[in-house]
N, C-alpha and C positions, 0 to 999 in steps of 0.2 A: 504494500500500500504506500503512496505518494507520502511523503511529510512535507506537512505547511514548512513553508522558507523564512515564514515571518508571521509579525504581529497580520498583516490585510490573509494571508494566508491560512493561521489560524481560525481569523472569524470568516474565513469563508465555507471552514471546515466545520464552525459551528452551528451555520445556514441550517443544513440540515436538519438537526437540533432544535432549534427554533421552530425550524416548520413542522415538526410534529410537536412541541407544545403549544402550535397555534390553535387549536381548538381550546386547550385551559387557558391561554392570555387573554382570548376575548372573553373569557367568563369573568374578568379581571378590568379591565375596557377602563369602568371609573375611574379606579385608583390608579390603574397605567396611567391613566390621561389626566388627572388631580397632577400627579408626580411630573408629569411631563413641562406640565404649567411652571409649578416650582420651580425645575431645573433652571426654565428660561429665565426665571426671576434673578434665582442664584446668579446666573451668568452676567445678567444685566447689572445685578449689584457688584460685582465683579469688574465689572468694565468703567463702572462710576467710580469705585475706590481711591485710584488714583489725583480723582481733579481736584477736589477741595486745595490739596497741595500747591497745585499749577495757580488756583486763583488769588491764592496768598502771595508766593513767589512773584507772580509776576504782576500783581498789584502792588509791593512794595521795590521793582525794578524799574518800573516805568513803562512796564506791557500794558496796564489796564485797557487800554484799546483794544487788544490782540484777542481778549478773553470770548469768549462766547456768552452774549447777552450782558455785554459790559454795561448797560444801562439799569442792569437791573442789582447791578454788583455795590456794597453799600458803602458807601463815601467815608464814613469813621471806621478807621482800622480797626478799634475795637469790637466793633462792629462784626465786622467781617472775619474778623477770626473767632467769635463765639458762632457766628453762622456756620463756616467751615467745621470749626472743631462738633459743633452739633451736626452737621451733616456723614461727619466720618464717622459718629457713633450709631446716628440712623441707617447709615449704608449696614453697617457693621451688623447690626440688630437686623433686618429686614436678611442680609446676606443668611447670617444664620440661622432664622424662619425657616427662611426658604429651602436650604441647604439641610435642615430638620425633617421639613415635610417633605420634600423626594426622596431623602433616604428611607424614612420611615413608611413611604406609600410606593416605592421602587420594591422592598425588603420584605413588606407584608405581601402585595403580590406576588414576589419570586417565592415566599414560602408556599406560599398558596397552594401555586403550581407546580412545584417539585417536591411537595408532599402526596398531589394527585397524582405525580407520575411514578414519584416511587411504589404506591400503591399499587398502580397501575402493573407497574416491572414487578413487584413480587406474585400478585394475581396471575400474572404472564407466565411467570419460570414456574407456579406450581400447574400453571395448565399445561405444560410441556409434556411430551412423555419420553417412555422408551429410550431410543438411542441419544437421544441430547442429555437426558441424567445417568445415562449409563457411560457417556464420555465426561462429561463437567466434573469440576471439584466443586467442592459443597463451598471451602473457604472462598474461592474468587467470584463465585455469586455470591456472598455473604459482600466481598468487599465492592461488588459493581449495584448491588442494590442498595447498602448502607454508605459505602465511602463513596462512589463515583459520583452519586448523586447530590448528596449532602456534599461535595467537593463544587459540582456546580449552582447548588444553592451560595455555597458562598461569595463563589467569581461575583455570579449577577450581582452582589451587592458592594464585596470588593473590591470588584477591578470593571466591571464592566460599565456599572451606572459610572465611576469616577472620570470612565474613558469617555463616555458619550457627555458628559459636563465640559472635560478641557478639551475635547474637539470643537465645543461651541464656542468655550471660551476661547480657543486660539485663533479661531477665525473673525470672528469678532473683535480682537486685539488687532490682528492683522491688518484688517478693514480698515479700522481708525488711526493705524500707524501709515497706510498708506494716507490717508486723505488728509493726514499731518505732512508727512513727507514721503514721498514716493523712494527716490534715493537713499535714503538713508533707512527706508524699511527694506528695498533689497539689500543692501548691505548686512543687513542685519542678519536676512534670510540666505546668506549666499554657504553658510556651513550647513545648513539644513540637507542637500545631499551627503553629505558625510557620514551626518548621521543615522540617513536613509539606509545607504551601503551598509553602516557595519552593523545595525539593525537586522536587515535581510542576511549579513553572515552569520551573524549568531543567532537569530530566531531560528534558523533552522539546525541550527546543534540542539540548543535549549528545547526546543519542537520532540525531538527525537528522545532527550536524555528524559523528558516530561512522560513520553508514552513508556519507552522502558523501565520509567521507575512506577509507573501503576502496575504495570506487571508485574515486577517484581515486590510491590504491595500482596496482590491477589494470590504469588505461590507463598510468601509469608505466610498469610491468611491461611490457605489450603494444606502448609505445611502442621501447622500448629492447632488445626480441624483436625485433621487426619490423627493425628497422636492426640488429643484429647478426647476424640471420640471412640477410637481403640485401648483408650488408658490401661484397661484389665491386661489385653492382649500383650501391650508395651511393658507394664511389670511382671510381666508373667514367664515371657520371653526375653529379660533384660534386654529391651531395646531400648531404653533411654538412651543412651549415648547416641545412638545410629541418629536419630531424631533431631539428638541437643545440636548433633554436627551438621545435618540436614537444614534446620533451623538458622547454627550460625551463618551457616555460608549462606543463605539466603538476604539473611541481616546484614552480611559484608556487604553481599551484592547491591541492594537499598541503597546502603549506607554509603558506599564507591558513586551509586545514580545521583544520589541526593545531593551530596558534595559538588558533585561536576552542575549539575544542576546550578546550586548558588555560586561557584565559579564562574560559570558562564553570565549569570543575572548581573553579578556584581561587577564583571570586565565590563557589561553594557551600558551599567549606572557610571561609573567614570568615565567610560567615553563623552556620558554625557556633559558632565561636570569639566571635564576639557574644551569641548566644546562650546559650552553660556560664556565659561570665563572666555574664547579668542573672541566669539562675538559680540560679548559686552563690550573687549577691549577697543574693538574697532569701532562699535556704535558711538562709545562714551569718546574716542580719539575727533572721527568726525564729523561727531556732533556737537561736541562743544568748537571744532573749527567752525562748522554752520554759525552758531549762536555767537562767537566773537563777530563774525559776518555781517549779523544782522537778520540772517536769515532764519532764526529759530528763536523762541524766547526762551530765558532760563526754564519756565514752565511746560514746557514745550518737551525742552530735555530731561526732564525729571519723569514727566510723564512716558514721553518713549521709554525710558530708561525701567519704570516699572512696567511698565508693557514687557518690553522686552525679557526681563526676569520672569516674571509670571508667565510671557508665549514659551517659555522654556521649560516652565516646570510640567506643563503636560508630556513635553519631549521628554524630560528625566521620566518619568511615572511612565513613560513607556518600554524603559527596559523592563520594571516589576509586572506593570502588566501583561508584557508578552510572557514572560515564563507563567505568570497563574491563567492567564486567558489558553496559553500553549497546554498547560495542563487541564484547562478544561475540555478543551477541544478531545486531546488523549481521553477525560471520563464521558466526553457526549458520546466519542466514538465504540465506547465500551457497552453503554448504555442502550446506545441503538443497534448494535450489534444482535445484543440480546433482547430486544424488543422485534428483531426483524426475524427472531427465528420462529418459522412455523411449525405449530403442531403436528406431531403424524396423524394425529387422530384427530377429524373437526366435525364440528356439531352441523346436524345439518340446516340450515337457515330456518325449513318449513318443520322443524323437529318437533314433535308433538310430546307433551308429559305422558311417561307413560302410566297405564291401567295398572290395577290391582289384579298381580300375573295369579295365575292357579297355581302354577312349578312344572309346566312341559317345558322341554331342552330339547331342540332337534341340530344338529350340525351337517352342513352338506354340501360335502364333498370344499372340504375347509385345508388351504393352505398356505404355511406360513415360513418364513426363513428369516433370517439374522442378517444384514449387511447383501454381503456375495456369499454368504455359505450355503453350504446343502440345505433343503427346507428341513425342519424341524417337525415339518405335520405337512402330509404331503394327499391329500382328497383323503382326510379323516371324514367320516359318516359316523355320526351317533346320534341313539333317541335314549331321553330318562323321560321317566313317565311324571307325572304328579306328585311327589314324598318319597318317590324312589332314591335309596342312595346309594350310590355306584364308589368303589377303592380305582382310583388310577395308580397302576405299579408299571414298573419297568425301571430300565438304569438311566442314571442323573443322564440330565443332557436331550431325553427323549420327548420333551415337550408338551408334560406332563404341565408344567407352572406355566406354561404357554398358554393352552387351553383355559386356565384360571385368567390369562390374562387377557386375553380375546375376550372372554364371556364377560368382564366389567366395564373392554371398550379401553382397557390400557393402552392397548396396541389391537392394530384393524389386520384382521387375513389379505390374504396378498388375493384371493382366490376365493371362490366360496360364499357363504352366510351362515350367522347364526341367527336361530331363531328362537323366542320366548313366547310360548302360548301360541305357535304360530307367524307370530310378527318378526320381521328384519329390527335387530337392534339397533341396527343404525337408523331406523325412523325415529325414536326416540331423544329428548333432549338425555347428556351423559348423567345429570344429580336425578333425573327420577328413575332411569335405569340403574344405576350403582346404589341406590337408596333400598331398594328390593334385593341387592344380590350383598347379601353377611360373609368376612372375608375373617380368616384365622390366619395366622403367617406364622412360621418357625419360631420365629421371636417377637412379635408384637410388640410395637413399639407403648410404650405410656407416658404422658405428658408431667413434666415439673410441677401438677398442681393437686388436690385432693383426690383420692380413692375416686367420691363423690361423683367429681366434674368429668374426671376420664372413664368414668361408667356413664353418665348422662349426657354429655358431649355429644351422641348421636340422636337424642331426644330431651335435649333441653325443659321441655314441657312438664319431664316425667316426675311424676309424684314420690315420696318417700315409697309407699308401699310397692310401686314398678320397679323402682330400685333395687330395693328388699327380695325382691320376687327372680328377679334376673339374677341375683347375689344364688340365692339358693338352687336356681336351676344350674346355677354353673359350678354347683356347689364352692363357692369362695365363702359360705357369708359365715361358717364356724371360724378362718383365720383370721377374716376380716373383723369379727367382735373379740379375740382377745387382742388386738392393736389397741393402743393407749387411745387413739382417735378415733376410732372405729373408723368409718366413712370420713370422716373429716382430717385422717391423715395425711400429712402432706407427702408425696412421693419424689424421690429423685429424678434425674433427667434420664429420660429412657425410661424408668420405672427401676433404677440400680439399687433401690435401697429394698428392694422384694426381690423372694429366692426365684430362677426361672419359670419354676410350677406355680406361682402364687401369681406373676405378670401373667402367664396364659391364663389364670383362672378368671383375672379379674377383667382380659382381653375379651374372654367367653360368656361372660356377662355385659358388657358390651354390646354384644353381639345379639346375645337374648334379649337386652331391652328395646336391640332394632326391629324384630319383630319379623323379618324379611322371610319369603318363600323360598329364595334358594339361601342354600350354607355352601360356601369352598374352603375346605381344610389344607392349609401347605404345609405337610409335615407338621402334625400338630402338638408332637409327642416326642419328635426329636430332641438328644441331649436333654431327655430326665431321668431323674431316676426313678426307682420302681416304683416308690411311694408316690410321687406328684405323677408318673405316667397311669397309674392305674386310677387317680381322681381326674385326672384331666379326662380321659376315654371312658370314664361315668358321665362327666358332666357333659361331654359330646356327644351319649348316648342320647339324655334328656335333652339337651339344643336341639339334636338332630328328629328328633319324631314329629312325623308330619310336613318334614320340610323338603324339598330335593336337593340332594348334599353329594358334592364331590370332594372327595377325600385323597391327595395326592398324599402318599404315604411309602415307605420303607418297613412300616411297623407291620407284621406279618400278623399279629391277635386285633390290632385296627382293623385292618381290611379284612379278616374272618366275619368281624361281624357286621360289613356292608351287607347290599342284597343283590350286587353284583360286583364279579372286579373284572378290570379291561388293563390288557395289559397295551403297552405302547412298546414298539420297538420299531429304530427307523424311520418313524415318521408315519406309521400302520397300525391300525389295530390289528395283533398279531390274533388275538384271544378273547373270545368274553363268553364267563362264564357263570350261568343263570342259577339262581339260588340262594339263597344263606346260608354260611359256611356254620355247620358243626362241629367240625375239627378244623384247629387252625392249622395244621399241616396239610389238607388238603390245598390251600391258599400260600403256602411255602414252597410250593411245586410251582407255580406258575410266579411267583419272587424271582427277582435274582439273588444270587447267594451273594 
């Protein structure tokens, strides 16, 4: 990808950006346009600051003619400098008003709308599916939805409104130093290519060092995800160290970007500072020649003289801006990256809510593949009837957790339909189809917050007694009331402070207070032991009654007591065999070992 050359390069690279939060800025319109008001004011008081001085000056020089509105200028000196001295406080006052109310109406509406948009981009990555979360790191969506964005809320108010104030102001100075003196404003203006050049040399280092160092922010992030979210696995397998060193070299790397970074900022800030000083030198040399002349009044030269200072400080405030504007450009580009990415899976426009299903499942002639690999499920055909519940067994890899994932609309077959009660799923909006289908995972995840809220979380509505009722069918609710808190306990992230069996139990209640027609079990029973494997496969007997339940399992007394099991191998149904097992070794023959 191209990097901006500069300061006009970067905000052309920000366009973009802009034009997708133009639907939230005009929700904004007022306060943009209050702010806008303000600025001009600011600028206007800005541009008056200097003359109270020039009318003093050159009323006790012998200008008073020269003045503007000399008729109106007040004949007792004293006079005239309590005028003055009160109009530099007025300016001053009014400057600052003003210079209040755009930041403060600039500030509110950039929060506005880059609180809409972040919302917007977290709403976005969680409707993603499939292969974009199976490539992503959790840390650098963490830092492109938290950091990138909240990076360009700041610009807009740090660097961005400051830029669009002293473009006004410099032009505006300009203006009036021409229609002062024409000559001695290009003079003035004659190092301004200089500064242009070396501007365009280092915006484009600084441009570059800015995107490399959000990246290397985002494997920070992802670096120190990754080992906090494995932490058990990391003490376990003493990998601290591999991590801590993972981590540091990351942090060098930052730390090498971030340096070059204000290296570069800070060579552009003294270029500039070189630069006021040879142009002042030459302003203040031939223009006090001018004013000996006759051709300038000492007022005259004071006030170019503060023009000229002030047209420069916008030029200085362009080196910092270009690195945070540069940086922003780096967080839009991150931002819209991941707002440009499409889901595999999309709702269909005319998507209708769906019905209250009975629990038929027909599949046909359903297939599906990974990337470029071999399909995974290759013209699968299957019917579950009504409460029927079917063990998918076969070896890992056979697309067993696939079909689990088709059936919620995770990821869509390449080939094929599935059907509910008869209906194509994809006619369906995704939250009233996945609202019907109850979902068990190996390890279910539970939220940082009460027993309670991660039981009621899928029915917020629900009464203590539903509660109660889901606790017991999952059978949790004997461990759950000797907890000091009972329900009101507070749980770890992930649910870490509960033994594996107690997080499935309390996942399986959950599950019971959703109510739904179909159950999919992924390895429900995996990595427990015999105590929590044989309460979990109680409380999945009771979940399970009456519902149509797929049970993707390895556990050989699980799938015994389906009412049928299918096996998968290669992408085929190799087997299916009708009945309920009474011996679970007839159901160990059709296992792999």
């Amino acid at each position: 990808m191209a990097r901006p050359s500069s300061l006009r390069e970067a905000l052309r690279r920000l366009l973009p950006v802009a034009h997708r939060l133009s639907p939230h800025l005009r929700q904004e319109r007022t306060l943009l346009a209050g702010g806008s008001l303000a600025l001009v004011a600011e600028v206007l008081m800005r541009l008056v600051e200097p003359w109270p001085i020039k009318f003093i000056l050159d009323r006790y020089t012998g200008h008073a003619d020269a003045l503007p509105g000399a008729k109106l200028v007040p004949e007792d000196p004293q006079h005239l400098v309590i005028a003055c001295a009160l109009a530099v406080v007025l300016v001053a006052l009014g400057r600052a008003a003003a210079a209040y109310a755009s930041t403060v109406a600039f500030a509110l509406a950039g929060n506005r709308v880059l609180t809409r948009v972040r919302n917007e981009l977290f709403v976005h990555v969680q409707g993603l599916q499939g292969r974009f979360h199976d490539r992503a790191r959790g840390g650098d969506l963490v830092v492109r939805v938290i950091g990138d964005v909240g990076l360009l809320k700041e610009v807009m108010v740090t660097a961005l409104l400051p830029l669009v104030a002293n473009v006004l102001i410099l032009a505006g100075m300009i203006a009036i130093m021409a229609w002062m003196d024409a000559g001695l404003t290009l003079l003035a203006l004659v190092l301004f290519p200089l500064l242009a050049l070396r501007t365009v040399s280092l915006g484009s280092k600084i441009r570059k060092v800015s995107r490399e160092q959000r990246k290397r922010e985002g494997a920070l992030a992802s670096t120190a995800a990754e080992a906090f979210g494995a932490i058990g696995t990391v003490q376990a397998l003493s990998l601290e160290p591999r991590f801590s060193r993972a981590f540091q070299a990351e942090g060098s790397r930052d730390l090498k970007e971030g340096v070059k970074s204000k290296r570069l900022q800070a060579g552009l800030e003294r270029s500039v500072d070189v630069l006021v000083a040879g142009s002042t030198a030459l302003v203040l040399g031939w223009g006090a020649h001018r004013m000996f002349a006759g051709h300038l009044t000492p007022g005259d030269l004071v006030v170019f003289l503060a023009y000229l200072k002030n047209a420069f400080k916008p030029m200085k405030s362009v080196a910092k801006y270009t690195a945070r504007l540069a940086k922003a450009a780096a967080a839009g580009e991150r931002v819209l990256e991941l707002l440009d990415q499409e889901p595999e899976v999309v709702e269909h426009p005319q998507a209708r809510v769906a019905p209250a299903f009975r629990g038929a499942l027909r599949l046909e002639a359903v297939r599906f593949r990974y990337d470029d690999g071999d399909p995974v499920l290759d013209g699968v055909d299957l019917e579950v009837g009504p409460g029927e519940r079917v063990a998918l067994v076969g070896p890992s890899g056979t697309g067993k957790s696939t079909l689990a994932a088709l059936l919620l609309r995770l990821r869509d077959p390449e080939e094929g339909r599935i059907l509910l009660d008869g209906h194509d799923i994809r006619v369906f909006t995704l939250a009233s189809l996945r609202s019907q289908v109850a979902v068990l995972l190996q390890d279910s995840a539970l939220f940082a917050t009460t027993l309670r809220e991660n039981i009621a979380c899928v029915a917020p509505d629900a009464d203590e007694g539903a509660i109660r009722r889901a606790l017991a069918l999952a059978g949790a609710d004997t461990f759950v009331s000797r907890l000091p808190g009972g329900l009101d306990t507070p749980v770890g992230e992930r649910g870490a402070t509960l033994s594996r069996g107690e997080r499935q139990r309390i996942a399986m209640a959950r599950l019971a207070l959703m109510d739904s027609p179909y159950l999919v079990l992924d390895e429900p029973t995996t990595g427990l032991d015999s105590h929590h494997r044989d309460r979990v496969i109680e409380g999945l007997e009771r979940l399970s009654r009456g519902r149509t339940t797929l049970v993707i399992t390895h556990d050989h007394d699980l799938a015994a007591r389906m009412d049928r099991v299918i096996h998968l191998r290669g992408g085929h149904l190799h087997e299916v065999r009708d009945g309920v097992r009474d011996e679970a070794r007839e159901v160990r023959h059709a296992l792999p070992a």
